[in-house]
C-alpha positions, -999 to +999 in steps of 0.1 A: -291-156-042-270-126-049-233-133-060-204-119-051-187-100-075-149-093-070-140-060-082-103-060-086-096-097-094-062-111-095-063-122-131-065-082-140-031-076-121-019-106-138-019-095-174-004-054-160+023-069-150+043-069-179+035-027-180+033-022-149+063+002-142+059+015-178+023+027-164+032+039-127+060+055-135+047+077-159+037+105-133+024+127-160-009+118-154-041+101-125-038+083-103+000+077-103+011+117-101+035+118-070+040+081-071+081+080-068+078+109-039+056+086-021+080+055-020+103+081-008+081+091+019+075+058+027+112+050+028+120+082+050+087+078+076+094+039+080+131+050+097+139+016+089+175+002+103+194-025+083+186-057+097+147-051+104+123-072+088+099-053+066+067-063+050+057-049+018+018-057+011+008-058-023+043-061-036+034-054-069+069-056-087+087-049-057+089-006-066+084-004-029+106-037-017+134-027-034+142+008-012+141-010+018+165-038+003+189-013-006+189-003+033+198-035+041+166-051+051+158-084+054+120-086+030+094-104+026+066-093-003+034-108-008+005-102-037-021-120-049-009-117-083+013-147-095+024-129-130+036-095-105+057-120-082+073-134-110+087-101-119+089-090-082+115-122-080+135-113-111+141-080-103+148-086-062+159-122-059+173-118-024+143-111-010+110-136-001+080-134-020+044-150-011+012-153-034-011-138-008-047-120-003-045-095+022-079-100+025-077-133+036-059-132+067-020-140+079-007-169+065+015-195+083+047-187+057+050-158+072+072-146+100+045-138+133+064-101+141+074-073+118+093-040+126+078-021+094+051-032+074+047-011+042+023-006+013+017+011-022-012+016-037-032-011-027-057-001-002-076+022-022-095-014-037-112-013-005-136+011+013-129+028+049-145-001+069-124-029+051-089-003+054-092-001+088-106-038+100-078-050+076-048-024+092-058-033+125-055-067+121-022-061+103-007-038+135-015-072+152+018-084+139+041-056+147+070-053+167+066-032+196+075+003+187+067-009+149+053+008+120+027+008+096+035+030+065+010+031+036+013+051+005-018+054-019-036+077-038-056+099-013-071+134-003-068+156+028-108+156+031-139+151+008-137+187-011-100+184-016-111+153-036-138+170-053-120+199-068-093+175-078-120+154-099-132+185-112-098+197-124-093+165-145-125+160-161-126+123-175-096+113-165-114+106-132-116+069-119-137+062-092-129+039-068-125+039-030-096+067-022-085+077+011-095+107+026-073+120+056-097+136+078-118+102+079-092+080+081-075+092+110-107+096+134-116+055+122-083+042+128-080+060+160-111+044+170-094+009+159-065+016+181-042+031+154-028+065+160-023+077+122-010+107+108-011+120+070+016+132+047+004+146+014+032+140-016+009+156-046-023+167-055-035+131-053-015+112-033+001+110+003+016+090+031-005+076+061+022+064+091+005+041+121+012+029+153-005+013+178-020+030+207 
């Protein structure tokens, strides 16, 4: 019986945390080049109004929470990662924070409708199929005239990608990075109508809404 092996387990996230801005904030080098510009981007394609309640996926230490905070949001954050939380609390106390999988659906805790829900570099863990079956089921929850705004390290197509592992050698991690082109036909098939934002060589801005 083959077992299932998870590739980005919690515990990993767990002991980062204490580096974790340290590391993604040090835009010198892959994957994290761009990374400020794309909260930014995220911030500016979300249009979010103070008041709206926003949903940051993958939380992390709250990088991405705390712009829409300082709009006047009202936030909710969740991660899988205790140890992230914990700093994702100290830093934002106003706003609610959930130990969640996104993987393993919506929980009760959670309020049913969101005007935004937002993300940072956490859905290059899993491939295309798992993106899109997973941001469709997130659009479920959306306010009409809502928003899904994902920022992540991704390419405009497959040879954009290529020259860009070429160019940094072994500085190269594979794992499962977005690439526009595909994206956007798969999540228009899911009912998403998507459009992609590039911020640097290696990272860019995906913006949703439901068909």
């Amino acid at each position: 019986m083959a077992v299932e092996v998870d590739l980005f387990p919690a515990s990993d996230f767990d002991d980062w945390a204490s580096t974790y801005d340290e590391t993604v904030l040090d835009e010198a080098h892959f994957p994290f080049t761009g990374y400020q510009r794309a909260l930014d981007t995220v911030v500016r394609l979300a249009e979010a109004q103070p008041g709206m309640r926003v949903l940051d996926i993958g939380t992390g230490t709250a990088n991405l929470t705390a712009c829409f905070v300082a709009l006047g949001c009202i936030l909710w954050g969740t991660d899988f990662s205790q140890a992230m939380l914990k700093q994702a609390q100290h830093k934002l106390p106003q706003a609610r924070f959930l130990r969640v999988d996104v993987r393993h659906g919506w929980p009760p805790e959670l309020p049913p409708v969101f005007e935004r829900i937002v993300s940072a570099y956490v859905f290059h863990h899993f491939d295309l199929a798992e993106k899109v079956q997973l941001l469709a089921e997130l659009a479920v929850h959306l306010a009409p005239q809502g928003r899904l705004v994902i920022a992540d390290i991704a390419f405009p197509d497959r040879n954009s990608m290529e020259n860009y592992r070429r160019m940094i050698g072994e500085a190269w991690e594979d794992e499962f990075y977005w690439l526009a082109d595909e994206s956007i036909t798969a999540l228009g098939s899911a009912g998403l109508r998507a459009a992609f934002t590039p911020v640097s060589d290696c990272a860019g801005v995906f913006i949703m809404e439901k068909l």
